[in-house]
C-alpha positions in Angstrom: 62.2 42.2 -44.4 61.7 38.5 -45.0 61.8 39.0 -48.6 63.6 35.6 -49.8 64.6 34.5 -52.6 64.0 30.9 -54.2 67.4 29.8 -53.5 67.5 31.4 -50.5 64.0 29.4 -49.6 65.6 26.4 -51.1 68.5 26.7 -48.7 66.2 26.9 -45.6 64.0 24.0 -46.9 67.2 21.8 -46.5 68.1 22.6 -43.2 65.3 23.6 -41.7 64.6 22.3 -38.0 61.6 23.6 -37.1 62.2 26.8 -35.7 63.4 29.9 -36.5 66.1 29.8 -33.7 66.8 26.1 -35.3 67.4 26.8 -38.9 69.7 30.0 -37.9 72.1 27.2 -35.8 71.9 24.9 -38.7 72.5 27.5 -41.1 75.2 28.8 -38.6 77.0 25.4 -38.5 76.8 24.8 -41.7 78.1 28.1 -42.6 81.4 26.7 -40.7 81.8 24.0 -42.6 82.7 26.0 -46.2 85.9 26.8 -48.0 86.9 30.0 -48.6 86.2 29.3 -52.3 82.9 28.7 -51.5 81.7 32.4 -52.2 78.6 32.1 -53.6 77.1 29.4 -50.9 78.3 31.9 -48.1 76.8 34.9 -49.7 73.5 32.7 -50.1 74.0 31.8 -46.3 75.0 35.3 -44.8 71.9 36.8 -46.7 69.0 34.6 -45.4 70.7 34.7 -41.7 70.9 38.1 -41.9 66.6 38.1 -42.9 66.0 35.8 -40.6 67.6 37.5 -37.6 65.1 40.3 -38.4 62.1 38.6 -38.8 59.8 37.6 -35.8 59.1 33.5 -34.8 55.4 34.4 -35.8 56.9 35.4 -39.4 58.8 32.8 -40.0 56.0 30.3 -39.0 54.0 31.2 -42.0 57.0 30.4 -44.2 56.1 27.4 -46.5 59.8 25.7 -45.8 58.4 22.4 -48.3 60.5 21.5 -51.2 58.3 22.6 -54.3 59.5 19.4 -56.5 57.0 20.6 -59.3 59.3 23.5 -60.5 
């Protein structure tokens, strides 16, 4: 697992906390926040949880979560 995709990895880098626990809150909350017509975004959202959940802390802490502004 722990496969991501660029805009998945985009999506983490804006609201990552920190932590793996962190990021699945924020990505949680914000999650909550979306209109139904917001498909795509909540697609994008339920996949990266969903990796996330099955990764281990160690994992996810040799994720580069930096905005790569040079693409």
């Amino acid at each position: 697992m722990g496969h991501f995709t660029f805009e998945e990895m985009n999506l983490m880098c804006i609201y990552n906390t920190g932590t793996r626990a962190g990021l699945m809150e924020s990505l949680t909350e914000m999650r909550g926040y979306l209109p139904p017509e917001e498909t795509e975004l909540m697609a994008l959202t339920d996949s990266a949880l969903h990796k996330l959940r099955a990764m281990p802390d160690a994992e996810f802490d040799s994720l580069e979560l930096y905005p790569d502004f040079d693409e």
